[in-house]
C-alpha positions in Angstrom: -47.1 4.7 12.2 -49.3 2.9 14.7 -52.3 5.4 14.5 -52.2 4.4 10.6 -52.2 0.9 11.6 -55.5 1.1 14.3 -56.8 3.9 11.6 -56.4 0.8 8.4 -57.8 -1.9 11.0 -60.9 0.1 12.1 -61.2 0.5 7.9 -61.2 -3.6 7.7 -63.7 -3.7 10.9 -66.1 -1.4 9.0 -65.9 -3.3 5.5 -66.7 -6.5 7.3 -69.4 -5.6 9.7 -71.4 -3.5 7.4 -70.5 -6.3 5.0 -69.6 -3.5 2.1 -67.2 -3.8 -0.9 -63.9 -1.3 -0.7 -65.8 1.7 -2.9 -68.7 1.5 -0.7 -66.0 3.5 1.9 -67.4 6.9 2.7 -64.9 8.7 0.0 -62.9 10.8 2.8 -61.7 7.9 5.0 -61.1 5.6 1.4 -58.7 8.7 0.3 -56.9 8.8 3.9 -56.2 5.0 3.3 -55.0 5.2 -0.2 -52.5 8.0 0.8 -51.2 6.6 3.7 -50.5 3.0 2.0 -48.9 5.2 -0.7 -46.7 7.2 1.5 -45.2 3.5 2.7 -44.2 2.3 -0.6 -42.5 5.5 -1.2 -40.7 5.1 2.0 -40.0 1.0 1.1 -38.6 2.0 -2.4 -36.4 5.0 -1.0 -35.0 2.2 1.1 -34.4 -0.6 -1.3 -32.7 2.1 -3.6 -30.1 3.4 -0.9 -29.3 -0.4 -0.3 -29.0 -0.6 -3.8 -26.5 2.3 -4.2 -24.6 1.3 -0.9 -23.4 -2.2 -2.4 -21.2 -0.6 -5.2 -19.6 1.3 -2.8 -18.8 -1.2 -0.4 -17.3 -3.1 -3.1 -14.9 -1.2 -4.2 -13.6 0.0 -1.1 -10.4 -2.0 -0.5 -10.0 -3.5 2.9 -6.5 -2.5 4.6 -5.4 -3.0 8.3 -3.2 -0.5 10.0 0.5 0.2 8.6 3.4 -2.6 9.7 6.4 0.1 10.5 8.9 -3.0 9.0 9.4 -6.9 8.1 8.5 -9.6 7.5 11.5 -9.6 5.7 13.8 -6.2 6.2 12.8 -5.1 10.3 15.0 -2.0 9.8 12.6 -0.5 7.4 10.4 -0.1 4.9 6.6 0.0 6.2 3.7 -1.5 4.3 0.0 -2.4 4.2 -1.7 -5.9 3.8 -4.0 -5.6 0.9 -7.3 -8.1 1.1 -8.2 -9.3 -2.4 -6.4 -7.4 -4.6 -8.7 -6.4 -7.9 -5.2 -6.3 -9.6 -3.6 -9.5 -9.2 0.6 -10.4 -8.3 1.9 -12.5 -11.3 2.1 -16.1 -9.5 5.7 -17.9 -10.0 7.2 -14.9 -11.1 10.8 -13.5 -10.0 10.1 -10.1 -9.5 13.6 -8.2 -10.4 13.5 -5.0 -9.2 16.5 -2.2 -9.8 17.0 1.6 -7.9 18.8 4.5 -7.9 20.2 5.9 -5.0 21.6 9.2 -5.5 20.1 11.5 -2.8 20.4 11.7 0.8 24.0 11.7 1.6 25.6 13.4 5.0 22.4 13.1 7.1 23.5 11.9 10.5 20.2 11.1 11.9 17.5 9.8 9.1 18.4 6.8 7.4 18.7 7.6 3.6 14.9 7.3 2.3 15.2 5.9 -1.3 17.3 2.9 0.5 13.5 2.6 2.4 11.8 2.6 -1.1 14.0 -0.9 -1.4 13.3 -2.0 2.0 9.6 -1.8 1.3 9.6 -3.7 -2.3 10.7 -6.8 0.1 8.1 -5.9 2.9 5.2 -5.3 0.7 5.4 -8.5 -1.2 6.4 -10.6 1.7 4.0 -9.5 3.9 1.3 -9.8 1.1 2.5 -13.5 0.7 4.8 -13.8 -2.3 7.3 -16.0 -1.3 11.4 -14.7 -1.0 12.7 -16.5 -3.3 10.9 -14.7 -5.9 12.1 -11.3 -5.1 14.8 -9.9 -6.1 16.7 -6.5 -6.0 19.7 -4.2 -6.8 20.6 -0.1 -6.2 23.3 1.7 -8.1 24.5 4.3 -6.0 25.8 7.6 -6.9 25.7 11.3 -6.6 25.2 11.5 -3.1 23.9 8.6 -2.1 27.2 6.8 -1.5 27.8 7.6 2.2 24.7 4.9 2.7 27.6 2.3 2.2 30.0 3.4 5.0 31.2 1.6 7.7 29.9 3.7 10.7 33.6 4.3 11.7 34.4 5.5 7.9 31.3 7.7 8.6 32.0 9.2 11.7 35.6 10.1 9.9 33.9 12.0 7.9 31.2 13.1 9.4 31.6 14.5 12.5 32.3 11.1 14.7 28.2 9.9 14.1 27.7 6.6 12.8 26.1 5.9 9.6 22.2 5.7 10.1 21.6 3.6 7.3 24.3 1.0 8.0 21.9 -1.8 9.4 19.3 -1.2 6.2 22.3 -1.9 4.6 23.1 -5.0 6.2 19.7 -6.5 6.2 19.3 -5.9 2.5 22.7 -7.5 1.9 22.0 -10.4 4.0 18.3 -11.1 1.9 21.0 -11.1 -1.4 20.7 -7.4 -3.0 23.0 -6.0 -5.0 24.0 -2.7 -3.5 26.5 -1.2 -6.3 28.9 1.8 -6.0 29.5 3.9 -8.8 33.6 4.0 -9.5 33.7 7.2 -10.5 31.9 8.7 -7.8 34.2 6.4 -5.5 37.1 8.4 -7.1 35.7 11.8 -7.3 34.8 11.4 -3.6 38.1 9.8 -2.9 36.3 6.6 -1.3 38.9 3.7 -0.3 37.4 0.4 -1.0 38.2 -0.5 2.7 35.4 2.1 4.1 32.9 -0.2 2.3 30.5 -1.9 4.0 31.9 -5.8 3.2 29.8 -7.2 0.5 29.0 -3.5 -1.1 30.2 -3.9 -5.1 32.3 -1.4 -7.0 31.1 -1.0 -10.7 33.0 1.0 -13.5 30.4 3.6 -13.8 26.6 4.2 -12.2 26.1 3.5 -16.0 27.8 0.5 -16.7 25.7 -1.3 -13.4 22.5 0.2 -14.8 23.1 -1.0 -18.3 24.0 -4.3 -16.8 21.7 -4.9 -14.6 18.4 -4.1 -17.0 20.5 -6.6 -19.7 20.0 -9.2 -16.3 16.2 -8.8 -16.1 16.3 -6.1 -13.5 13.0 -3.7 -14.2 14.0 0.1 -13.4 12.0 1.6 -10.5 12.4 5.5 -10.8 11.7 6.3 -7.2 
């Protein structure tokens, strides 16, 4: 690049001391010039085109920090993300309602029960992204064999080998932050459960049915996973 620079002055130098227009230029060294100032604006408009192209891209890139394992709101569980400027906007002053199924998971002894986590992080995720508690709200219907999240760590261990239930203290959290964690009576019966090896504040509904039914006629909005 410099050689073309000393190479285009020495042209200037010539024009003015032999005091000659621009086609008076031998035609060899007025060709060299007009390729090399060619060759730049090729190289200028390659450049203003990447930028170009770049800016898109960049824009729709969201901007995320590293994962939060838990909280604000539930520290037992339920990991989530802040989001910078969501596209997609939260409804403001809106009670979010939110209702699950637990019916998976039972008789593990070591992981707490993972569609109680999918709860745990409807409260992270919005708290943590700055919708306020009180407008977050949610209930889990539990049957199948998702009921053994509800045990008292001593009904647990009666049953399952003398370990405590891992998913007592999710249970716990989300009862203190006002969820409605329902048991399903007739799983209660077919599993011969004794109201007494509930975790206190744990609800026993008719049927997994009847809570669902009831709890959609409430405003709560299904979340199938």
């Amino acid at each position: 690049m410099l050689d073309e620079y000393d190479s285009h002055v020495q042209d200037r130098r010539l024009l003015r001391t032999a005091g000659r227009p621009p086609e008076s230029l031998p035609m060899s060294r007025l060709n060299n010039f007009t390729r090399r100032v060619s060759r730049r604006l090729v190289l200028v408009s390659l450049a203003a085109a990447a930028a170009t192209m770049a800016r898109p891209l960049a824009a729709q890139t969201p901007r995320t920090v590293s994962p939060q394992t838990s909280g604000p709101m539930i520290s037992a569980a339920g990991p989530s993300f802040v989001v910078q400027e969501p596209t997609f906007a939260t409804p403001a002053r809106v009670v979010m309602n939110a209702l699950f199924e637990i019916n998976a998971g039972g008789g593990d002894t070591v992981k707490v029960n993972e569609q109680l986590v999918t709860m745990a992080r409807f409260f992270n995720i919005h708290a943590r992204n700055g919708t306020a508690e009180n407008r977050l709200k949610a209930a889990a219907v539990f049957h199948g064999t998702g009921w053994t999240a509800l045990l008292s760590d001593s009904a647990f261990g009666a049953r399952f080998g003398g370990k405590p239930n891992p998913s007592r203290r999710l249970v716990e959290e989300l009862l203190q932050h006002g969820a409605q964690l329902v048991l399903c009576g007739q799983t209660a019966g077919a599993r011969n459960i004794r109201r007494e090896e509930l975790l206190p504040g744990v609800l026993v509904s008719l049927s997994a049915m009847t809570a669902m039914i009831a709890l959609q006629n409430d405003g709560y909005r299904f979340i199938p996973w």
